[in-house]
PyMOL Python script that loads the backbone (N, CA, C, O; Angstrom):
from pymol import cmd

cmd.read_pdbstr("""\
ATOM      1  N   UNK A   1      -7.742 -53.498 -39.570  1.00  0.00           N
ATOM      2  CA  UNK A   1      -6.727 -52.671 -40.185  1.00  0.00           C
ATOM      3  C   UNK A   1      -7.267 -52.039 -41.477  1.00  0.00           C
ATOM      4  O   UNK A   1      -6.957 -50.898 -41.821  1.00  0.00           O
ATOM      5  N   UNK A   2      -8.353 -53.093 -42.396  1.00  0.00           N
ATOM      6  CA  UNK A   2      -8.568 -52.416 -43.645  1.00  0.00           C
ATOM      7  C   UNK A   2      -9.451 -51.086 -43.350  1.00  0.00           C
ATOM      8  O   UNK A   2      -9.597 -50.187 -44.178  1.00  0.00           O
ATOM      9  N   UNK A   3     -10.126 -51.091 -41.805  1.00  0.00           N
ATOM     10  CA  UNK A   3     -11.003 -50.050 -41.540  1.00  0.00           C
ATOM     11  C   UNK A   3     -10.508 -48.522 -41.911  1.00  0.00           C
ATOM     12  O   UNK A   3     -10.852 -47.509 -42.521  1.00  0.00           O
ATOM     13  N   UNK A   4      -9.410 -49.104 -41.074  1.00  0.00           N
ATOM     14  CA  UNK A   4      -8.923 -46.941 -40.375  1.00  0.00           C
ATOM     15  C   UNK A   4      -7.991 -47.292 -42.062  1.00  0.00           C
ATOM     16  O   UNK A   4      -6.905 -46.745 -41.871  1.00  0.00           O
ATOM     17  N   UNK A   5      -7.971 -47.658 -42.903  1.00  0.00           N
ATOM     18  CA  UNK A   5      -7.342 -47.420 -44.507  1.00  0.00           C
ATOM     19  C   UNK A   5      -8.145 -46.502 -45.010  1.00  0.00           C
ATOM     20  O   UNK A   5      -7.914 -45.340 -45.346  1.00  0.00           O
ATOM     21  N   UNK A   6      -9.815 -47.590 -45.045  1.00  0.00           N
ATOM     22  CA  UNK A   6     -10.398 -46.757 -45.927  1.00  0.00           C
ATOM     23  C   UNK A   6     -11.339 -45.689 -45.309  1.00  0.00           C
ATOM     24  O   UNK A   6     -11.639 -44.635 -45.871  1.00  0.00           O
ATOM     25  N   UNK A   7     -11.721 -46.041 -44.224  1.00  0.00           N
ATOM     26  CA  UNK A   7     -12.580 -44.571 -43.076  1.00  0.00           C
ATOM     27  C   UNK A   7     -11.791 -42.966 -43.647  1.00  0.00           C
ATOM     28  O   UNK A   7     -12.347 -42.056 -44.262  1.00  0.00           O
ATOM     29  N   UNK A   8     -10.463 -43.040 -43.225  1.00  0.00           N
ATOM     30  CA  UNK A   8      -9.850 -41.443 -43.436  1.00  0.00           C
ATOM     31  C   UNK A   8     -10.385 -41.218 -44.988  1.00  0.00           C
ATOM     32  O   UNK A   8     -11.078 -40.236 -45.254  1.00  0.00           O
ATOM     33  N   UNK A   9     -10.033 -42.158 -45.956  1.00  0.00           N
ATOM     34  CA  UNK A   9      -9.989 -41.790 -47.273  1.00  0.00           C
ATOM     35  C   UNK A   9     -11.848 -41.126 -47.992  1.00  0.00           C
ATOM     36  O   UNK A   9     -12.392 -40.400 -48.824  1.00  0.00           O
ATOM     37  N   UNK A  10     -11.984 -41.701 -47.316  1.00  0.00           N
ATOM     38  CA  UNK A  10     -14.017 -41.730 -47.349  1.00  0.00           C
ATOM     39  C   UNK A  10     -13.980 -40.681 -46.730  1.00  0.00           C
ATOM     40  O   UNK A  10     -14.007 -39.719 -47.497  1.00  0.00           O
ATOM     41  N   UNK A  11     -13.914 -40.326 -45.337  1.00  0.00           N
ATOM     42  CA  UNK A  11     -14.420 -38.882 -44.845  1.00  0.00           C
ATOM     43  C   UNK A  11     -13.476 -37.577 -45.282  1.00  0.00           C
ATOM     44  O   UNK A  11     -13.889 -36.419 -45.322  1.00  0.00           O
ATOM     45  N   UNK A  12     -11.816 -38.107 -45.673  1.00  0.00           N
ATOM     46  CA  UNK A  12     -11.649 -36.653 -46.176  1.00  0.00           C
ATOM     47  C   UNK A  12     -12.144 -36.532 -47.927  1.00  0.00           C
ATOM     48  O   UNK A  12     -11.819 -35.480 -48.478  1.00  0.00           O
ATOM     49  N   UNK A  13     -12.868 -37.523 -48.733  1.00  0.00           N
ATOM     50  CA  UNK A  13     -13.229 -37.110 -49.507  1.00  0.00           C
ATOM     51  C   UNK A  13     -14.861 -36.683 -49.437  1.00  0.00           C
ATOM     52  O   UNK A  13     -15.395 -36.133 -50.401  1.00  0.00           O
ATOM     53  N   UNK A  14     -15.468 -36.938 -48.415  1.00  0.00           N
ATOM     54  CA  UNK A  14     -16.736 -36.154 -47.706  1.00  0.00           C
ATOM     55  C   UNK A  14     -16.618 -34.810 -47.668  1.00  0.00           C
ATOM     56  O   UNK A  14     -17.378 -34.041 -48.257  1.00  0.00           O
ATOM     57  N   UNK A  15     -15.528 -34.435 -46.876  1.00  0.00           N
ATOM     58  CA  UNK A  15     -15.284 -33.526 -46.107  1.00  0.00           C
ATOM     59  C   UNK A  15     -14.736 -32.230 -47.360  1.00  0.00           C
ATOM     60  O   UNK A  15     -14.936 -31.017 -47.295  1.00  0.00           O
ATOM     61  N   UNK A  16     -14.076 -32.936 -48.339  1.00  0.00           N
ATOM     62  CA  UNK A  16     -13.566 -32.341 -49.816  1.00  0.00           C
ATOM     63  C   UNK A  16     -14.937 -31.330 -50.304  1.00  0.00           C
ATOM     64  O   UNK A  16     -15.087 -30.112 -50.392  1.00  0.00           O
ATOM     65  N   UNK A  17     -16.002 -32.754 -50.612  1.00  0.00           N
ATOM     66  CA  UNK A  17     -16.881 -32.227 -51.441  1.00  0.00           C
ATOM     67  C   UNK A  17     -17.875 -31.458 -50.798  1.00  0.00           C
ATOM     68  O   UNK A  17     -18.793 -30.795 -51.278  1.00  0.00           O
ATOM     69  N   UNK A  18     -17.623 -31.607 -49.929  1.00  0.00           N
ATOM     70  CA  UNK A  18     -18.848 -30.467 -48.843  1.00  0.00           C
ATOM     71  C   UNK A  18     -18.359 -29.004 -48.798  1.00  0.00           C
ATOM     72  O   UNK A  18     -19.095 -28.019 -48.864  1.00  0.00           O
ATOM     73  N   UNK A  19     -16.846 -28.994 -48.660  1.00  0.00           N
ATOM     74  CA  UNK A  19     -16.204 -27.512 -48.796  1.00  0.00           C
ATOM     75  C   UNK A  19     -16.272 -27.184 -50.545  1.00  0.00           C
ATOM     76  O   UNK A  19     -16.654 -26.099 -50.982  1.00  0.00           O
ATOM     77  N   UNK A  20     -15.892 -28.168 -51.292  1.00  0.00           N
ATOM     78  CA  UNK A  20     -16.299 -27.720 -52.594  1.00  0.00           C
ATOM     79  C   UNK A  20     -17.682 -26.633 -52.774  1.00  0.00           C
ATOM     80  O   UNK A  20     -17.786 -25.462 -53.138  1.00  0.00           O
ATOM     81  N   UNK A  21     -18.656 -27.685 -52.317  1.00  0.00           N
ATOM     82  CA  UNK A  21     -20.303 -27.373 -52.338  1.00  0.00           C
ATOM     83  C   UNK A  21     -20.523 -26.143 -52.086  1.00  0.00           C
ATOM     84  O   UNK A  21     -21.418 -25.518 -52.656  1.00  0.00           O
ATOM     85  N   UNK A  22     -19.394 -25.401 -50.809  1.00  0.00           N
ATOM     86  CA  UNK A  22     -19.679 -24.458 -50.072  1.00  0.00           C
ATOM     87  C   UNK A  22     -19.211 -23.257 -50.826  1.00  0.00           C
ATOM     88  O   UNK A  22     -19.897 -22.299 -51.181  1.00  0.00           O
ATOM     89  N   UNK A  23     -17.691 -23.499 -51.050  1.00  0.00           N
ATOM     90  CA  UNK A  23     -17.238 -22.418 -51.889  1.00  0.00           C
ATOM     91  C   UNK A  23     -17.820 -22.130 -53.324  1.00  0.00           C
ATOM     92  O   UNK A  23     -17.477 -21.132 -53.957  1.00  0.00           O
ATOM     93  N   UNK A  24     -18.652 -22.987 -53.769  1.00  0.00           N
ATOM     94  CA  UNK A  24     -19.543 -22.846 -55.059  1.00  0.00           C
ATOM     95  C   UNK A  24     -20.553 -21.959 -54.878  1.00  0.00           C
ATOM     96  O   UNK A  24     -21.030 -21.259 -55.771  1.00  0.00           O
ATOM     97  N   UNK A  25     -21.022 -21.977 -53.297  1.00  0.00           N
ATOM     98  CA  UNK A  25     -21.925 -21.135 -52.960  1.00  0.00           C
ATOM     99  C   UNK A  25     -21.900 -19.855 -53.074  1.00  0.00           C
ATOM    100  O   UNK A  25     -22.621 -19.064 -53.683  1.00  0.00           O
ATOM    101  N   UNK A  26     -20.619 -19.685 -52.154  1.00  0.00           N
ATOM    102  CA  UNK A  26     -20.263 -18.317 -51.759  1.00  0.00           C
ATOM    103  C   UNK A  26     -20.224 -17.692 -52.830  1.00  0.00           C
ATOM    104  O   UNK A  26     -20.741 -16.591 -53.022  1.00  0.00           O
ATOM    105  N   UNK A  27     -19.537 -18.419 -53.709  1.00  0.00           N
ATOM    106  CA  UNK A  27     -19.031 -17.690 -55.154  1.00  0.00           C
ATOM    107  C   UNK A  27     -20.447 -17.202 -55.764  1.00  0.00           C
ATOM    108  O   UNK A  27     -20.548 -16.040 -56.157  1.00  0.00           O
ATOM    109  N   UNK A  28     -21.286 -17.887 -55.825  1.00  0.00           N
ATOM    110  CA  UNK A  28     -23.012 -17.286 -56.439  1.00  0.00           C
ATOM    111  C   UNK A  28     -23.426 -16.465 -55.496  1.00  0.00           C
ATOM    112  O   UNK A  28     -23.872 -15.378 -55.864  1.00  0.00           O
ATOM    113  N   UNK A  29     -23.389 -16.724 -54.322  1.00  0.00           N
ATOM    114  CA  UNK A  29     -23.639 -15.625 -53.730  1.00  0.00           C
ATOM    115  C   UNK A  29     -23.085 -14.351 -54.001  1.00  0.00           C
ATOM    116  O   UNK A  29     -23.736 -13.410 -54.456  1.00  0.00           O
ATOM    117  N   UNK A  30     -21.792 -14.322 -53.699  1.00  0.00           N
ATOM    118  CA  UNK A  30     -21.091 -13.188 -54.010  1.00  0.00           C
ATOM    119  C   UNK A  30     -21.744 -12.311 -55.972  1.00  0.00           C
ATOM    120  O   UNK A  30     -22.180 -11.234 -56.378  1.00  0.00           O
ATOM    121  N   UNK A  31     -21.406 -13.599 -56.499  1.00  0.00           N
ATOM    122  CA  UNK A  31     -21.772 -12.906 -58.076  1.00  0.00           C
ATOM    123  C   UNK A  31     -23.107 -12.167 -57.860  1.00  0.00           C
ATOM    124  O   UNK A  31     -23.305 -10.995 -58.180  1.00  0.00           O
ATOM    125  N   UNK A  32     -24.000 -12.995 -57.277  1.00  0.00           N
ATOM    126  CA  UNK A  32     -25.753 -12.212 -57.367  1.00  0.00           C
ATOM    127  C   UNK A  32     -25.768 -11.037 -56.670  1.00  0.00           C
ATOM    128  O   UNK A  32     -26.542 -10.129 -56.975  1.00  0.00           O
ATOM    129  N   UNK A  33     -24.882 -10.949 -55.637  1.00  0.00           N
ATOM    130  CA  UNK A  33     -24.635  -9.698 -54.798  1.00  0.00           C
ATOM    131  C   UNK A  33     -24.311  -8.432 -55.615  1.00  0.00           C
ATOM    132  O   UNK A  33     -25.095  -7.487 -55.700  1.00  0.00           O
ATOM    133  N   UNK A  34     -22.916  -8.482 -56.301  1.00  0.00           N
ATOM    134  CA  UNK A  34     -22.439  -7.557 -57.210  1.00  0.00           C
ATOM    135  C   UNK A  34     -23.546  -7.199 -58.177  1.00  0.00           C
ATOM    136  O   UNK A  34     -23.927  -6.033 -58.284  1.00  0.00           O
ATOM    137  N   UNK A  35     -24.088  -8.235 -58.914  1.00  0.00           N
ATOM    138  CA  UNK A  35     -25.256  -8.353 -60.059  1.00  0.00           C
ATOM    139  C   UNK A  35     -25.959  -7.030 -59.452  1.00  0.00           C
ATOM    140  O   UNK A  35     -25.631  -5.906 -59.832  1.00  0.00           O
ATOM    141  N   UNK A  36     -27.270  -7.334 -58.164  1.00  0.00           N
ATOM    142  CA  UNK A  36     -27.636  -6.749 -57.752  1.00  0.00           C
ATOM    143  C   UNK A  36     -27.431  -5.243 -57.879  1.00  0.00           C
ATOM    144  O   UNK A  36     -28.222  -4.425 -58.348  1.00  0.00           O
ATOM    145  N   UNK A  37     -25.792  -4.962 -57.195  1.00  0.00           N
ATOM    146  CA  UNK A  37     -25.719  -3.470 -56.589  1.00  0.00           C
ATOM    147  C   UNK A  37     -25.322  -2.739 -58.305  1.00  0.00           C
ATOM    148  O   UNK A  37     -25.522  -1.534 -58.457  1.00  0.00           O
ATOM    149  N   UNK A  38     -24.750  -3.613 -59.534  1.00  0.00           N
ATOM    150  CA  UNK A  38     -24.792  -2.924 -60.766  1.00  0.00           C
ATOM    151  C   UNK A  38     -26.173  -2.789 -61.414  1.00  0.00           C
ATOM    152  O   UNK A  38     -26.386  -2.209 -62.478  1.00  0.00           O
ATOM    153  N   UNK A  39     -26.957  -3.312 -60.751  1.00  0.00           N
ATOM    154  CA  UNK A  39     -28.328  -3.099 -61.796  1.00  0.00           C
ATOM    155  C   UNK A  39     -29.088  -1.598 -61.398  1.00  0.00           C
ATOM    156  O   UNK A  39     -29.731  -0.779 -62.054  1.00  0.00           O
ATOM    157  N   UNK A  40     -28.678  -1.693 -60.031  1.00  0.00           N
ATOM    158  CA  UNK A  40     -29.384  -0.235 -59.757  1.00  0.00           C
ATOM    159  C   UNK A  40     -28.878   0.099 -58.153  1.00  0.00           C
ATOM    160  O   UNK A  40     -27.951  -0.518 -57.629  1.00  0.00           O
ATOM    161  N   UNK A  41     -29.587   1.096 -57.521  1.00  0.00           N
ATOM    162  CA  UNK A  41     -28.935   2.010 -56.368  1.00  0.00           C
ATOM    163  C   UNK A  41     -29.475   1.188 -55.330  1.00  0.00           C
ATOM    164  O   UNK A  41     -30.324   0.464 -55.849  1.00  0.00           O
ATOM    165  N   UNK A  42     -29.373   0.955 -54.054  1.00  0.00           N
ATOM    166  CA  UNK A  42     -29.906   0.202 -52.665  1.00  0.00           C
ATOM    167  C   UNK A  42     -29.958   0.828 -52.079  1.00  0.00           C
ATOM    168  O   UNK A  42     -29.075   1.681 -51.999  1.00  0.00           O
ATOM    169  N   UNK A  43     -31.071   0.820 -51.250  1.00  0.00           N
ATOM    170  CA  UNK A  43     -30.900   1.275 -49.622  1.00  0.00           C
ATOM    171  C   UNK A  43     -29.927   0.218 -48.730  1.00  0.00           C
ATOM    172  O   UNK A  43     -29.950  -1.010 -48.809  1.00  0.00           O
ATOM    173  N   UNK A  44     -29.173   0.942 -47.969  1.00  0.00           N
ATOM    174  CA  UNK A  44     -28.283  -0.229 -47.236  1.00  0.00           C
ATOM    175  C   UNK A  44     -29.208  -0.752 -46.339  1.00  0.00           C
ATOM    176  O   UNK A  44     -29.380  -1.971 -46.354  1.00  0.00           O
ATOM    177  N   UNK A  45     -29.758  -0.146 -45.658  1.00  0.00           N
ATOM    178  CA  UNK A  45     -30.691  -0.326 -44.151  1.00  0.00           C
ATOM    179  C   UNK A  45     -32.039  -1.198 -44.745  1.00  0.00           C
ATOM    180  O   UNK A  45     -32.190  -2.389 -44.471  1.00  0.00           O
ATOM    181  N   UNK A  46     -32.784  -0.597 -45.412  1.00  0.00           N
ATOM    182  CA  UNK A  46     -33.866  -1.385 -46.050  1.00  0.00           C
ATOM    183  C   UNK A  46     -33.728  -2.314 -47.237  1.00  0.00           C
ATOM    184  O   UNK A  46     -34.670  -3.050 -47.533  1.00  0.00           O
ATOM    185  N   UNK A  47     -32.512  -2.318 -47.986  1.00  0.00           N
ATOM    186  CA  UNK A  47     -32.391  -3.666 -49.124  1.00  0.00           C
ATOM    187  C   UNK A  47     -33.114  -2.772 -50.460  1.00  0.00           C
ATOM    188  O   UNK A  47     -32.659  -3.057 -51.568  1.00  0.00           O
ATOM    189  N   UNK A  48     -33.956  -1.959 -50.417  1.00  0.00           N
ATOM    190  CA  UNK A  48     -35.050  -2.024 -51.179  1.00  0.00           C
ATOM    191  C   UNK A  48     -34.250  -0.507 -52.488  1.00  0.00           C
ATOM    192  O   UNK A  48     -33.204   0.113 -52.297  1.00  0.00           O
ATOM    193  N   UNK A  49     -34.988  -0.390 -53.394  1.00  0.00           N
ATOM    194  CA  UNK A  49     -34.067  -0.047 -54.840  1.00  0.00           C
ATOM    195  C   UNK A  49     -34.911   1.325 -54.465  1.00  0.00           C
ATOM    196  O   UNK A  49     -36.106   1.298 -54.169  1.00  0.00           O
ATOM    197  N   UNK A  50     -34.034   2.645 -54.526  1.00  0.00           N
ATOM    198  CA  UNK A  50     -33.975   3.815 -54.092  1.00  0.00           C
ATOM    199  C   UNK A  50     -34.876   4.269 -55.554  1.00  0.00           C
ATOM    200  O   UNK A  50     -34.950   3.694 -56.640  1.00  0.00           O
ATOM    201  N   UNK A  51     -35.492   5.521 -55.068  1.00  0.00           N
ATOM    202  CA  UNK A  51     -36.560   5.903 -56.434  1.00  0.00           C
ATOM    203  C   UNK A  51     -35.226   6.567 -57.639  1.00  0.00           C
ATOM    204  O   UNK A  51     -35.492   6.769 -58.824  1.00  0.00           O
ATOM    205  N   UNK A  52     -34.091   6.776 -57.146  1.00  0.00           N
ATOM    206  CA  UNK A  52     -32.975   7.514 -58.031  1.00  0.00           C
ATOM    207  C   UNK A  52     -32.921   6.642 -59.337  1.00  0.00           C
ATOM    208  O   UNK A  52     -32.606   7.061 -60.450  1.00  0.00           O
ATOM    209  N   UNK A  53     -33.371   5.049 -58.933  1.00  0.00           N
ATOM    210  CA  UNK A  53     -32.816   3.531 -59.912  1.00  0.00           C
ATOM    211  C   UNK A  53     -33.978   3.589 -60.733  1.00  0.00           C
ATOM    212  O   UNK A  53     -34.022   2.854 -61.720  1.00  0.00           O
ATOM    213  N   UNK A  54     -35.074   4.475 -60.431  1.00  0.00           N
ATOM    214  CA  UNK A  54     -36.228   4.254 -61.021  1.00  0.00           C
ATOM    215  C   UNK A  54     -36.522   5.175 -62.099  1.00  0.00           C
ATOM    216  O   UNK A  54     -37.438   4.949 -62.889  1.00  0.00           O
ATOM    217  N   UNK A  55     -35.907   6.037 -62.156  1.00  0.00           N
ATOM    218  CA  UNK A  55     -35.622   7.317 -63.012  1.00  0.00           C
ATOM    219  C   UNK A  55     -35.211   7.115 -64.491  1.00  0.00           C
ATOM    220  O   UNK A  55     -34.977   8.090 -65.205  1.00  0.00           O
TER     221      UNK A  55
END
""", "prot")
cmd.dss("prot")
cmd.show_as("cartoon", "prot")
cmd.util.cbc("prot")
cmd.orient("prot")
Protein backbone atom coordinates (compact mmCIF):
# COMPACT_ATOMS: atom_id res chain seq x y z
CA UNK A 1 0.00 0.00 0.00
CA UNK A 2 2.92 2.43 1.01
CA UNK A 3 4.06 1.70 -2.75
CA UNK A 4 1.29 3.11 -5.13
CA UNK A 5 1.40 6.35 -2.08
CA UNK A 6 4.64 7.19 -2.86
CA UNK A 7 5.31 5.83 -6.78
CA UNK A 8 2.49 8.57 -8.17
CA UNK A 9 4.06 11.29 -5.94
CA UNK A 10 7.79 10.53 -7.26
CA UNK A 11 6.85 10.21 -10.94
CA UNK A 12 4.47 13.17 -11.10
CA UNK A 13 7.20 15.13 -9.52
CA UNK A 14 9.64 13.56 -12.35
CA UNK A 15 7.36 14.21 -14.79
CA UNK A 16 6.95 18.15 -13.23
CA UNK A 17 10.58 18.77 -13.55
CA UNK A 18 11.20 17.40 -16.93
CA UNK A 19 8.34 19.70 -18.42
CA UNK A 20 9.83 22.48 -16.31
CA UNK A 21 13.38 21.64 -18.02
CA UNK A 22 11.58 21.77 -21.30
CA UNK A 23 9.70 24.91 -21.16
CA UNK A 24 13.04 26.61 -19.92
CA UNK A 25 14.23 25.51 -23.14
CA UNK A 26 11.87 26.62 -25.45
CA UNK A 27 11.88 29.88 -23.77
CA UNK A 28 15.96 30.27 -24.71
CA UNK A 29 15.32 29.04 -27.64
CA UNK A 30 12.73 31.26 -28.59
CA UNK A 31 14.80 34.42 -26.91
CA UNK A 32 18.11 33.44 -29.12
CA UNK A 33 15.79 33.20 -32.08
CA UNK A 34 14.35 36.81 -31.79
CA UNK A 35 18.09 37.93 -30.60
CA UNK A 36 19.22 36.61 -33.84
CA UNK A 37 16.57 38.08 -36.41
CA UNK A 38 17.16 41.83 -34.36
CA UNK A 39 20.81 41.77 -34.83
CA UNK A 40 20.65 41.68 -38.50
CA UNK A 41 18.69 40.51 -41.89
CA UNK A 42 18.49 36.36 -42.72
CA UNK A 43 18.15 34.44 -45.47
CA UNK A 44 15.08 32.26 -44.68
CA UNK A 45 16.19 29.31 -47.00
CA UNK A 46 19.96 29.46 -46.21
CA UNK A 47 20.03 30.78 -42.32
CA UNK A 48 23.00 32.78 -43.41
CA UNK A 49 23.15 37.00 -42.74
CA UNK A 50 22.25 38.76 -46.14
CA UNK A 51 25.19 41.27 -47.41
CA UNK A 52 22.24 44.23 -46.68
CA UNK A 53 23.34 43.33 -42.50
CA UNK A 54 26.78 43.89 -43.61
CA UNK A 55 26.52 47.39 -44.78
Amino acid sequence: MTFWLIVPLGLSFFVYQMTAEQRQLQWQNQRLRSNLIEQGAFDEQTKLRTMVAMV
